[in-house]
N, C-alpha and C positions, 0 to 999 in steps of 0.2 A: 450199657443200658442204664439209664437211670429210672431210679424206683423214684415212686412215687407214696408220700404220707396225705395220710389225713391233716387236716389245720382244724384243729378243736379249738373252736373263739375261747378266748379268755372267762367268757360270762357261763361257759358250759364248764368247763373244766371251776370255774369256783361253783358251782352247783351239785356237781359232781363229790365234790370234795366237804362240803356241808350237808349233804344227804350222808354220806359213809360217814363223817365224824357223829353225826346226828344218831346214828345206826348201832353206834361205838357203845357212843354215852348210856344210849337205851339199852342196852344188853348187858349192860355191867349196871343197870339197876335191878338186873329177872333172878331171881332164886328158885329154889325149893322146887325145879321142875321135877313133878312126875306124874304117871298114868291116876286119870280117876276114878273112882270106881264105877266097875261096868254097871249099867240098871238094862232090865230088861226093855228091847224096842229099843235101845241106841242105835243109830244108824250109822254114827262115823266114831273113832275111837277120841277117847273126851283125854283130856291133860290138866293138871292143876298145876299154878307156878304162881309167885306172888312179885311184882311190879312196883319200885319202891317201897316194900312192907305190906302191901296191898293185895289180900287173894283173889287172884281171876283162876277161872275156867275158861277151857276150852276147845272148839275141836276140830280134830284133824282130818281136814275135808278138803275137797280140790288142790290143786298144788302139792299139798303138806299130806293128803292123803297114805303117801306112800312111805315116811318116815317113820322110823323106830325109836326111841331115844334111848340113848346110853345109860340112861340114869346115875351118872356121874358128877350132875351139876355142872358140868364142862360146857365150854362154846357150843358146842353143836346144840345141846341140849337147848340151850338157852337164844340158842337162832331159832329153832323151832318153837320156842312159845312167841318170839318177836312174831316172827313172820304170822302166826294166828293171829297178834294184835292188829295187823298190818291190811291183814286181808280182812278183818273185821268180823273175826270166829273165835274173839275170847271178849269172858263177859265180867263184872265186877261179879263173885261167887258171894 
């Protein structure tokens, strides 16, 4: 029996590949992530991280709702303030 692949056109696969490097570069500009402080009536829990030297807030709603951060400054961490920027829930602080 012969299997059967997918043919990913060339024009996907270079898009694919400029989004993740795209993804890369931005995540090794995020630092300094961590929880900001609670205020009374927050509805989603908030995160502060700074973007090229830049402080944003942010919070962590749909999607991202369920993540905890390591507070380690590690990848993870720092996927999770992207992904805020991404979905358009972090703001210049």
């Amino acid at each position: 029996m012969k299997t059967k692949t997918a043919f990913i056109p060339p024009i996907v696969s270079a898009l694919l590949g400029a989004a993740h490097d795209s993804a890369t570069e931005a995540r090794a500009k995020i630092s300094n992530v961590k929880y900001a402080p609670y205020s009374a009536g927050d509805r989603y829990t908030k995160i502060q991280f700074d973007f090229a030297g830049v402080a944003y807030a942010g919070e962590l709603k749909g999607r991202n709702r369920e993540f905890v951060l390591s507070l380690d400054n590690g990848e993870g961490d720092k996927s999770v303030a992207l992904r805020c920027m991404l979905d358009g829930d972090a703001l210049l602080k």
